[in-house]
VOBA-708401 format. One line per field, with one value per residue (C-alpha): residue number from 1; residue in three letters; x, y, z. Coordinates in Angstrom, 3 decimals. Each point is the difference from the previous one (the first is absolute). Layout:
BEGIN
k: NUM / ...
r: ALA / ...
east: X / ...
north: Y / ...
up: Z / ...
// end
This chain:
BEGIN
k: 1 / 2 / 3 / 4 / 5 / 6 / 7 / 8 / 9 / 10 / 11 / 12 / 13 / 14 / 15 / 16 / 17 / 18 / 19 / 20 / 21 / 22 / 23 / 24 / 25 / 26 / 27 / 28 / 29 / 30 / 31 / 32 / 33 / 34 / 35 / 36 / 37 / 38 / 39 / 40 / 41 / 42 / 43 / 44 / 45 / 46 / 47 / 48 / 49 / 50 / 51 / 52 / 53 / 54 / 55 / 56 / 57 / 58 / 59 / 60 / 61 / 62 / 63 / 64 / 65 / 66 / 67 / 68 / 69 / 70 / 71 / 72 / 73 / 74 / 75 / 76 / 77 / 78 / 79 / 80 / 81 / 82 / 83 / 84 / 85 / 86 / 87 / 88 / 89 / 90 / 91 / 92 / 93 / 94 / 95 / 96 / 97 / 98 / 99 / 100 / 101 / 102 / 103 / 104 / 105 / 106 / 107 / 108 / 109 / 110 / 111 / 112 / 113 / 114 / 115 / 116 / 117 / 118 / 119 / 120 / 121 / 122 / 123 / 124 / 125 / 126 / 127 / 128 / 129 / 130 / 131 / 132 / 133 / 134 / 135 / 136 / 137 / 138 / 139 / 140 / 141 / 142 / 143 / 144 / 145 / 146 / 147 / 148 / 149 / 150 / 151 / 152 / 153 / 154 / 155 / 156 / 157 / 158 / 159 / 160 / 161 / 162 / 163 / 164 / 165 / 166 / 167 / 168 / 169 / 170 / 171 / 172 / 173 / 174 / 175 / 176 / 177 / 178 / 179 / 180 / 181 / 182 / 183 / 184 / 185 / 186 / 187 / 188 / 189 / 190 / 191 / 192 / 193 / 194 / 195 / 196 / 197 / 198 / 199 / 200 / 201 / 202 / 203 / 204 / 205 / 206 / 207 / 208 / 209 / 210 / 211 / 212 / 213 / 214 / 215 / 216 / 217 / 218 / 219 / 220 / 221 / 222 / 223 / 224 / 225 / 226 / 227 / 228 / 229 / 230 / 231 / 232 / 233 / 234 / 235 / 236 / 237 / 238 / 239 / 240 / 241 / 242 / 243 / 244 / 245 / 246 / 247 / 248 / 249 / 250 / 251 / 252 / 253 / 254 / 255 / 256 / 257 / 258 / 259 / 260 / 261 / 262 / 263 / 264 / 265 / 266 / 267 / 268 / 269 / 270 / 271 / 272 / 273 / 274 / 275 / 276 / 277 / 278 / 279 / 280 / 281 / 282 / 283 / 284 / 285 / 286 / 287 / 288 / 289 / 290 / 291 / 292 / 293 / 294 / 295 / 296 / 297 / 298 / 299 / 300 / 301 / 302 / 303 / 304 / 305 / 306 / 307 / 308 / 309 / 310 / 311 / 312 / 313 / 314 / 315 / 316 / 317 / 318 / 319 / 320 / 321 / 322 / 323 / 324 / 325 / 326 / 327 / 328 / 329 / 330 / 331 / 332 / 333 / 334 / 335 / 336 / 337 / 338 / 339 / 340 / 341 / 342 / 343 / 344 / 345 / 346 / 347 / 348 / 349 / 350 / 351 / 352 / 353 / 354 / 355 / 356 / 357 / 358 / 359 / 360 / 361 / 362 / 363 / 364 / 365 / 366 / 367 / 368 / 369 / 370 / 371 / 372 / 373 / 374 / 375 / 376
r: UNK / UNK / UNK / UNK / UNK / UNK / UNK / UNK / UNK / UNK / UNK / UNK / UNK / UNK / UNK / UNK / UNK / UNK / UNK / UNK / UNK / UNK / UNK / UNK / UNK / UNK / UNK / UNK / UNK / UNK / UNK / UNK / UNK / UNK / UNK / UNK / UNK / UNK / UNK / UNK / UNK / UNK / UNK / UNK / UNK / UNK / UNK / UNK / UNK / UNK / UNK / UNK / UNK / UNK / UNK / UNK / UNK / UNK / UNK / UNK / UNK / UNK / UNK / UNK / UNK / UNK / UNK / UNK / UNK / UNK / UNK / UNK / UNK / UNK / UNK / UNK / UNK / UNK / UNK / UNK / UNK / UNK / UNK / UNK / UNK / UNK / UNK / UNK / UNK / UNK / UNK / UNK / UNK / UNK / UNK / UNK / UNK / UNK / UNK / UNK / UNK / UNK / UNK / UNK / UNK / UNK / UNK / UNK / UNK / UNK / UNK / UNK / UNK / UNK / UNK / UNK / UNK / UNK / UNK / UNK / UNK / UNK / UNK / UNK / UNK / UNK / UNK / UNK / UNK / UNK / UNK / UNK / UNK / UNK / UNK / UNK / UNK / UNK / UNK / UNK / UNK / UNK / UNK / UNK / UNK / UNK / UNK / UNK / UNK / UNK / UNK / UNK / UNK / UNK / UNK / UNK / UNK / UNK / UNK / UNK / UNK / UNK / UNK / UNK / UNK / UNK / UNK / UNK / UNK / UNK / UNK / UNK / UNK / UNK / UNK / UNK / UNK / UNK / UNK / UNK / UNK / UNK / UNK / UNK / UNK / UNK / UNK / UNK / UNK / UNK / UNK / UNK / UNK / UNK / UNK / UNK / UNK / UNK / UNK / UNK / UNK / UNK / UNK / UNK / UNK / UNK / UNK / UNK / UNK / UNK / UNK / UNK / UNK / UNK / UNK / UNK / UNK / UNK / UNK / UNK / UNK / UNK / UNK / UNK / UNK / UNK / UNK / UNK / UNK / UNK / UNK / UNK / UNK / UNK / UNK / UNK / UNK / UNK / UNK / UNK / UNK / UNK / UNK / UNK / UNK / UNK / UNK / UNK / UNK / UNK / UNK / UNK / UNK / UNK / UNK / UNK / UNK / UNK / UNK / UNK / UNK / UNK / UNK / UNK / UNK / UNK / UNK / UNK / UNK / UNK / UNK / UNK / UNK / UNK / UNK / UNK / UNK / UNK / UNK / UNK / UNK / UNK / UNK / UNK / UNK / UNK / UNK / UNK / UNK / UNK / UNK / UNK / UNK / UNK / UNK / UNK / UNK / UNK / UNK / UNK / UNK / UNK / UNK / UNK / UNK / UNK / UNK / UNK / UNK / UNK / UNK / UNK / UNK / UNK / UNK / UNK / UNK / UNK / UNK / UNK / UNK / UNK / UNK / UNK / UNK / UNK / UNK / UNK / UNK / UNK / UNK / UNK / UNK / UNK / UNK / UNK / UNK / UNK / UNK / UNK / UNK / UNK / UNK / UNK / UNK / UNK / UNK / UNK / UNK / UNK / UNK / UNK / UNK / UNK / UNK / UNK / UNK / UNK / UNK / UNK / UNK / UNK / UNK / UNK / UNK / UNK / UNK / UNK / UNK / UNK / UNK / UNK / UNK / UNK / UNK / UNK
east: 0.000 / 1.745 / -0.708 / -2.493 / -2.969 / -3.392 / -1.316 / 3.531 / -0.172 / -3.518 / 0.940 / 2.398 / -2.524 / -0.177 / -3.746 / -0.171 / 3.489 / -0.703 / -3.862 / 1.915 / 2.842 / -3.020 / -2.110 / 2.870 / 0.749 / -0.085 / -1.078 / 3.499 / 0.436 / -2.853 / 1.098 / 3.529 / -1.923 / -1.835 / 2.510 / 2.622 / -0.245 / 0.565 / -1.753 / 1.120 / -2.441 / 0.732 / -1.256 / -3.077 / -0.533 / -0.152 / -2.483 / -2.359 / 0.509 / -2.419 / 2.897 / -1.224 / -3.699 / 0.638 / 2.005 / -3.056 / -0.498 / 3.442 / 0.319 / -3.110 / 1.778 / 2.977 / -2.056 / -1.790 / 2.726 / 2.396 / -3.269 / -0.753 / 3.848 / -0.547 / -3.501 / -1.062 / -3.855 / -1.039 / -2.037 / 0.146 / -3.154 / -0.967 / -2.343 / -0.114 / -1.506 / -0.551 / -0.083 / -0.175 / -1.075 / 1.085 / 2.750 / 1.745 / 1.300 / -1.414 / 0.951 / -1.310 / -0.926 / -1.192 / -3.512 / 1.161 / 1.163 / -0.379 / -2.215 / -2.768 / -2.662 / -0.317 / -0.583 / 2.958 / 0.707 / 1.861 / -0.683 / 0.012 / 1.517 / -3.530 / -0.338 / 3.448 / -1.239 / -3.450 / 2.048 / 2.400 / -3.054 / -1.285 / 2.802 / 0.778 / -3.673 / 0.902 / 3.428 / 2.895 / 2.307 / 2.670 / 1.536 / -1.383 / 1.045 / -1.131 / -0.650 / -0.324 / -0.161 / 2.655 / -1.473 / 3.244 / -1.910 / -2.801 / 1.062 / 3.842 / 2.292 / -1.750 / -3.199 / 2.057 / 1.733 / -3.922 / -1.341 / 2.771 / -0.228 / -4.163 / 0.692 / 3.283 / -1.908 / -2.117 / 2.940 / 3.696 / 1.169 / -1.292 / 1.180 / -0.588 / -0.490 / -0.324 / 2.045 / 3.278 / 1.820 / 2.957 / 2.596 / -0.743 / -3.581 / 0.752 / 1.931 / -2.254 / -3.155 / 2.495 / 1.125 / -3.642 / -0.671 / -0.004 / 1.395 / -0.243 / -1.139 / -1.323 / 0.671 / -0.386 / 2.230 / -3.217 / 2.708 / 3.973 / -0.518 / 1.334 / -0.323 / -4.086 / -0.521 / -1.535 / -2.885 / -1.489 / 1.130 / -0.790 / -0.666 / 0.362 / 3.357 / -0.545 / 0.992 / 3.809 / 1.726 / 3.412 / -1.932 / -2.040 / 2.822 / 2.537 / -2.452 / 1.013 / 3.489 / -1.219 / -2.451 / 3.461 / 1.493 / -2.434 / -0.008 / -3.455 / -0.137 / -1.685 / -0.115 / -2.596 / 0.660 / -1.542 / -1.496 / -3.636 / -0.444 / -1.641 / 2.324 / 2.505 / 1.971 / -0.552 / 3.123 / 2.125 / -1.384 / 1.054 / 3.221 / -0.364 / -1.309 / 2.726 / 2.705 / -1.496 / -0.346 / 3.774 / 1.132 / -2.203 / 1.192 / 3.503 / -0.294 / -2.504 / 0.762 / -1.904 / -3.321 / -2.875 / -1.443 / -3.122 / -1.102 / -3.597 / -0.870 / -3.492 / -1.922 / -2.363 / -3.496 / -3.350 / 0.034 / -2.121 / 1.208 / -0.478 / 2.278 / 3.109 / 0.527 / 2.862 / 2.997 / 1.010 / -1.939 / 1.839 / -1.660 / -0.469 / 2.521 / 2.246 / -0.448 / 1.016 / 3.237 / 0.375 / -0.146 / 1.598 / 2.672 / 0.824 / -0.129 / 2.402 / 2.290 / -0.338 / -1.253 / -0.648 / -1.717 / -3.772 / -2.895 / -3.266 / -3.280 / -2.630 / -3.927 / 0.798 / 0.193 / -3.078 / -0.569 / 1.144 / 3.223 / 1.143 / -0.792 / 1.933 / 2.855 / -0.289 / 2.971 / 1.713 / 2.248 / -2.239 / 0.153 / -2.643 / -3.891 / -2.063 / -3.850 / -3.106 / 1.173 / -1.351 / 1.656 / -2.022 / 0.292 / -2.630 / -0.858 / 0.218 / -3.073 / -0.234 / -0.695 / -0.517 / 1.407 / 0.162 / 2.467 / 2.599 / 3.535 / -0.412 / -2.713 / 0.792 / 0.781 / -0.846 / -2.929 / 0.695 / 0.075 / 3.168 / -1.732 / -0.469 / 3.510 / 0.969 / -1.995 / 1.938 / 3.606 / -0.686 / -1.420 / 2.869 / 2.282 / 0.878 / -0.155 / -1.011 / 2.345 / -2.396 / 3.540 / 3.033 / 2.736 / 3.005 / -1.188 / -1.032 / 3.231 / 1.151 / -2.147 / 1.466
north: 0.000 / 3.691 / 2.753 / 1.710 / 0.746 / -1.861 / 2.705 / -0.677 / -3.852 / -0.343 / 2.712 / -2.537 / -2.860 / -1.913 / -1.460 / -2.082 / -1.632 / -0.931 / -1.453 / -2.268 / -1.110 / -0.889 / -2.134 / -1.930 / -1.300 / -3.724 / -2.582 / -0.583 / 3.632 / -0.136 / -3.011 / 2.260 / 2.234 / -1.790 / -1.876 / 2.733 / 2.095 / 3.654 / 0.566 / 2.621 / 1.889 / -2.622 / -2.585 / 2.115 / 0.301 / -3.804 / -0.252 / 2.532 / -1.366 / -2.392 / -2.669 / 0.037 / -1.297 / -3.019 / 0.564 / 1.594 / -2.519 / 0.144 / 3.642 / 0.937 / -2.823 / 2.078 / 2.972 / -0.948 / -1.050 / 3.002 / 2.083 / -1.818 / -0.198 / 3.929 / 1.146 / -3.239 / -1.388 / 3.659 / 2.859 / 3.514 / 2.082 / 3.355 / 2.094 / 2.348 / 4.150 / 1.476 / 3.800 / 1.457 / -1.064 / 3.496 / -0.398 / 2.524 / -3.755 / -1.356 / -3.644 / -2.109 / -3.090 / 1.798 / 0.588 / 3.536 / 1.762 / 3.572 / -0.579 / -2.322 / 1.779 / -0.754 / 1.622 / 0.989 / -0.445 / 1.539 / -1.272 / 2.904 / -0.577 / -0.847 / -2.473 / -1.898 / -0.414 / -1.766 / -2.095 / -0.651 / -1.392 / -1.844 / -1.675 / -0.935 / -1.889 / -2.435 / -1.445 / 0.866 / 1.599 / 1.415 / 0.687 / 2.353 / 1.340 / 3.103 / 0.426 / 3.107 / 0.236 / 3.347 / 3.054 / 1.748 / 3.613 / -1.000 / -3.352 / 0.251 / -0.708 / 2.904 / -2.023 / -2.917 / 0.785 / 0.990 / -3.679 / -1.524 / 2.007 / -0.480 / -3.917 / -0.689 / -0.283 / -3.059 / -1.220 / -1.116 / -0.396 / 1.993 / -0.531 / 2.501 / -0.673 / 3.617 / 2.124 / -0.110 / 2.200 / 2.344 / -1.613 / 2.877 / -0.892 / -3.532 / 0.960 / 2.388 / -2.788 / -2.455 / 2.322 / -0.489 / -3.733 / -0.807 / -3.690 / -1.212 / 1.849 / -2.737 / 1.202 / -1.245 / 0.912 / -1.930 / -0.701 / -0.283 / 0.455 / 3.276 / 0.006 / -0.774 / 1.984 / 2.721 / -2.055 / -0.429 / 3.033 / 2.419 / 3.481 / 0.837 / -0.117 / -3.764 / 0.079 / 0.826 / -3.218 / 1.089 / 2.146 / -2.977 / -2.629 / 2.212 / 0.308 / -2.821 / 0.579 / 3.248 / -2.247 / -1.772 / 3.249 / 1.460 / -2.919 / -2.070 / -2.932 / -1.631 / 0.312 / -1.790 / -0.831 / -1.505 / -0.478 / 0.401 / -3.613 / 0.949 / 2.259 / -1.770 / -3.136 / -1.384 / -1.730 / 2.605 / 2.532 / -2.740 / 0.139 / 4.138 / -0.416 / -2.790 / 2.503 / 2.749 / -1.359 / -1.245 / 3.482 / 1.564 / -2.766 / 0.746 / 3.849 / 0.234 / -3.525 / 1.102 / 0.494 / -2.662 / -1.248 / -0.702 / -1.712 / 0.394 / -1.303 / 1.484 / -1.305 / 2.123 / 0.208 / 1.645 / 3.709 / 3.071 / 0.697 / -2.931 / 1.097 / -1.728 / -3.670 / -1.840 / -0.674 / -3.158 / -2.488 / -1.965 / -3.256 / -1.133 / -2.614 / 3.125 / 1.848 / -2.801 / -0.588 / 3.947 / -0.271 / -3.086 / 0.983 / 3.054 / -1.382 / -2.742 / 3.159 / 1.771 / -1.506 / 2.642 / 2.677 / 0.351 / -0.834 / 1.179 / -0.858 / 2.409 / -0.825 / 0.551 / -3.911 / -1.996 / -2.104 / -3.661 / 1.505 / 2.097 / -3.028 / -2.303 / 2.262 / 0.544 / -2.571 / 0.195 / 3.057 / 3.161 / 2.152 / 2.534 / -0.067 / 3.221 / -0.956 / 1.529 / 2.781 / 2.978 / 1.364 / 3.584 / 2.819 / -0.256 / -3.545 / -1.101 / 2.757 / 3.128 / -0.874 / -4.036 / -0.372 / 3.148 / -1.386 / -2.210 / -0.166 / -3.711 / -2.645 / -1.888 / -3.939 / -1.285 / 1.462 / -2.157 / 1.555 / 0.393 / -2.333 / -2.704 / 0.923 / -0.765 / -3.483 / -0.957 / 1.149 / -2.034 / -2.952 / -0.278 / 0.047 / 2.974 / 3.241 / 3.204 / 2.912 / 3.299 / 2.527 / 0.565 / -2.608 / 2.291 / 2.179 / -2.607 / -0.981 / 3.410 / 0.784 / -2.699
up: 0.000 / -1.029 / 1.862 / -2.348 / 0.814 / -0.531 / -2.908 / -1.623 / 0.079 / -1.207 / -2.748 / -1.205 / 0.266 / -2.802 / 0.071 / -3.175 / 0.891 / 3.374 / -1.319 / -2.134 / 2.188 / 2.560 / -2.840 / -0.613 / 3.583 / -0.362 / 2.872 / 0.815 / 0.915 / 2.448 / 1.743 / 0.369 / 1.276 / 2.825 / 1.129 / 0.840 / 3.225 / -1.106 / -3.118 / -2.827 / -2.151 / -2.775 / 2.570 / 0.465 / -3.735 / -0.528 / 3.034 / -1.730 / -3.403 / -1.591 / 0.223 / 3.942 / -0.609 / 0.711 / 3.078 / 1.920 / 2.599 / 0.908 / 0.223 / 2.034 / 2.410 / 0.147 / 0.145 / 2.973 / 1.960 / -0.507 / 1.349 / 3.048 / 1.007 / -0.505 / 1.065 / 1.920 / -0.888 / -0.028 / -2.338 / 0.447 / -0.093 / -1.785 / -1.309 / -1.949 / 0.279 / -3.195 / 0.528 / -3.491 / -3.631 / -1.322 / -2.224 / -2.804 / -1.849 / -2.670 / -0.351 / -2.368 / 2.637 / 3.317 / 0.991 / 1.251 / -2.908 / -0.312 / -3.085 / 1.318 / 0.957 / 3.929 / 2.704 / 1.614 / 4.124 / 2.044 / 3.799 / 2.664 / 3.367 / 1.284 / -2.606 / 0.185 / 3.800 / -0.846 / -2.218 / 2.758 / 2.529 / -2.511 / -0.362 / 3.372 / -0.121 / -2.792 / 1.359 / 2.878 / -2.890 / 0.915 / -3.184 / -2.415 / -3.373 / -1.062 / -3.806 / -2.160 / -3.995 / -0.727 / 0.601 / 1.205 / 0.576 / 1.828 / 1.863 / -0.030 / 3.311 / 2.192 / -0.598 / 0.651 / 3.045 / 1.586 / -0.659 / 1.079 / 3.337 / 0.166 / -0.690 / 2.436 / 3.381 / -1.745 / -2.155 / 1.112 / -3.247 / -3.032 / -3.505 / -2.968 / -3.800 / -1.611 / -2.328 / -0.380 / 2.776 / 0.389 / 2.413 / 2.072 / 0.539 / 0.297 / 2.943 / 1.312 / 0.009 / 1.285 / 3.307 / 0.780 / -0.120 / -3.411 / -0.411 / -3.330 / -3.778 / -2.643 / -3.531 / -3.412 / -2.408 / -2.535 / -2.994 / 0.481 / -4.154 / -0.284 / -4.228 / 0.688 / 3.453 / -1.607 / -1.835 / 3.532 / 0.992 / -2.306 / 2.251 / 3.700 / 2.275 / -0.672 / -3.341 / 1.498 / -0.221 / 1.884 / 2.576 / 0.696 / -0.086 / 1.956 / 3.232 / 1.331 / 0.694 / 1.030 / 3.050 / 0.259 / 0.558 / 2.380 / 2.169 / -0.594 / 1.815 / -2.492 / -3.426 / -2.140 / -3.956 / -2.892 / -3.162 / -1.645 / -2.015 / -3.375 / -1.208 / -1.236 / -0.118 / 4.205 / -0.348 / -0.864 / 2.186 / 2.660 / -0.732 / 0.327 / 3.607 / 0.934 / -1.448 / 1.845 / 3.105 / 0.338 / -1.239 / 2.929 / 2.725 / -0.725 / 0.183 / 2.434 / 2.129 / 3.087 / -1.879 / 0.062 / -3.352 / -1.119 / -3.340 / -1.708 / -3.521 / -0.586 / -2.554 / -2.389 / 1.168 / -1.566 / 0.866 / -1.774 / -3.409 / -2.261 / -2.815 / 0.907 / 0.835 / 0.977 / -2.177 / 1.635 / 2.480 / 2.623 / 1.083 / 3.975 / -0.769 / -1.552 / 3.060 / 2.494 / -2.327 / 0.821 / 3.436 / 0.368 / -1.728 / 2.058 / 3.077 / -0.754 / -1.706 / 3.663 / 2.821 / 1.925 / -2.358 / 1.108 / -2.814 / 0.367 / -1.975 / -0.030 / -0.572 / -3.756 / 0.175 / 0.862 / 2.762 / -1.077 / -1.344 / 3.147 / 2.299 / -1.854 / 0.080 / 3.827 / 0.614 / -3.171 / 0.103 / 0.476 / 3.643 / 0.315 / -1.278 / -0.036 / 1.067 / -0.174 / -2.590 / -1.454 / -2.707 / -0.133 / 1.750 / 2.874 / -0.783 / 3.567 / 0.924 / -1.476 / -3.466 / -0.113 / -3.807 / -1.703 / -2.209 / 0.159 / -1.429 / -0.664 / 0.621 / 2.970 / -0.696 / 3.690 / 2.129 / 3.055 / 2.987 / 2.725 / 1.668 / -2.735 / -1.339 / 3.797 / 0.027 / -3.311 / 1.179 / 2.938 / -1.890 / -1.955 / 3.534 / 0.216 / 2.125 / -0.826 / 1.080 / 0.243 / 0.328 / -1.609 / 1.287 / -0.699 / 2.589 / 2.547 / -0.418 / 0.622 / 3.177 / 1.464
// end
């Protein structure tokens, strides 16, 4: 690894040469590949490649057994508050675009608190992840920086997924109990970004790839990455995120990681469908492939995937589940489905999301465990 940056390296990725070198992996490089100890990111592409299909049952074995020497039988719990649909983007795939013709949300402080209590009636979270489309002028950090205060006394450990930040007001939101900031850099396919990114501070491809290093730099205790399947090529957007990640481990090694691989959902706006589709056996093969790359990154799987899906995965390499979601702004009380970002895949409730976890032997964990650790 050179001492560029992460904007330089990806500037110099070459996408069509790394999707090739990744179709060609052969079963023998797979078996290489699970059977050393410290795998490379030419291991990792013959896990992901379509070489690996037959090598499934093995690697969700491996899978689950690097994550339970990690976690233990264990699931971390969150939920997500959507404070704003107002956005000044206009991508092609998201139910929020400045061009659909919605009505837009902005939650007050009164509001954010009657989300809050209802809430707290559903399940004992403890971990909550605020979400706002990018609407820098009227819900940037100083809107920030009030819900994070209004939420703290209910929430130990509260995660963001907004707009890109300055370091500056990374480290501001993180002086006052910010832990972790989830974002999606959508595409690592820097020729194509602007397709699905057409208008909007969105549509900046460095500023957008850069803030990471930038959370790195401001000291986020967690930092959340990943990919939007049904852009492009899954695969090689793997290989992205795995290239990523060990660039942001080694530059920022006392960070936390996090791993999502959201899959397109129906949203508002029916112009654009996806490019690519990724199968639930293509998704395990993700996830199982990551977590026998690093055993310790955490992988979460949102209520994008349905039911059957997220509780067979339970013990197979994921870490953290959100339940009982809402993904629009008041969903939880104010509004009750105004509009949502994307249709939810799994209705359950925490507690029937609870009775599964447990079915399948495991515990749920309602708080962040890097900072139970920490309190300790």
């Amino acid at each position: 690894m050179t001492n560029m940056d992460f904007k330089t390296l990806i500037n110099d990725f070459d996408w069509e040469g790394v999707r090739s070198e990744i179709y060609g992996k052969t079963a023998g490089d797979v078996e290489l590949a699970l059977n050393t100890d410290k795998r490379s990111i030419d291991d990792f592409m013959a896990m992901i490649s379509p070489a690996a299909a037959p090598y499934l049952e093995s690697m969700a074995l491996l899978s689950r057994r690097y994550t339970q020497q990690r976690f233990g039988n264990t699931i971390q719990f969150y939920i997500p508050l959507y404070l704003t649909n107002s956005c000044v983007n206009h991508c092609v795939y998201c139910g929020f675009n400045h061009n659909n013709p919605i009505k837009r949300i902005i939650l007050s402080e009164e509001q954010i608190m009657r989300e809050v209590e209802a809430i707290k009636k559903i399940g004992n979270f403890r971990h909550i992840l605020l979400v706002t489309a990018e609407n820098p002028r009227d819900a940037g950090v100083d809107y920030l920086e009030k819900a994070i205060h209004l939420v703290k006394p209910c929430f130990p450990s509260i995660s963001i997924e907004v707009q890109p930040l300055s370091e500056a007001d990374y480290r501001r939101l993180t002086r006052i109990g910010l832990n972790a900031v989830y974002c999606y850099q959508e595409t690592y396919h820097k020729d194509r970004y602007k397709i699905y990114h057409p208008k909007g501070m969105k549509s900046k491809f460095d500023w957008r790839i850069d803030s990471f290093d930038r959370m790195g730099r401001a000291g986020v205790h967690k930092i959340g990455l990943g990919a939007l399947i049904g852009l492009e090529d899954w695969r090689t957007e793997g290989v992205c995120m795995a290239l990523h990640l060990r660039y942001l481990q080694k530059n920022y090694w006392q960070t936390k990681y996090s791993l999502s691989f959201p899959r397109m959902r129906p949203h508002e706006g029916k112009n654009f469908q996806p490019n690519v589709t990724m199968s639930n056996k293509e998704l395990a093969q993700m996830i199982f492939a990551f977590r026998i790359f690093d055993h310790d990154i955490e992988i979460t799987l949102s209520t994008r995937e349905d039911k059957v899906f997220r509780d067979q995965m339970t013990s197979l390499g994921i870490t953290s589940l959100s339940a009982g979601s809402k993904t629009d702004p008041g969903g939880y009380a104010v509004y009750r489905n105004e509009l949502q970002q994307w249709e939810i895949n799994d209705n359950r409730t925490p507690d029937e999301v609870t009775e599964a976890v447990k079915k399948q032997g495991y515990e749920v964990v309602w708080k962040d465990w890097d900072l139970s650790l920490q309190s300790d």
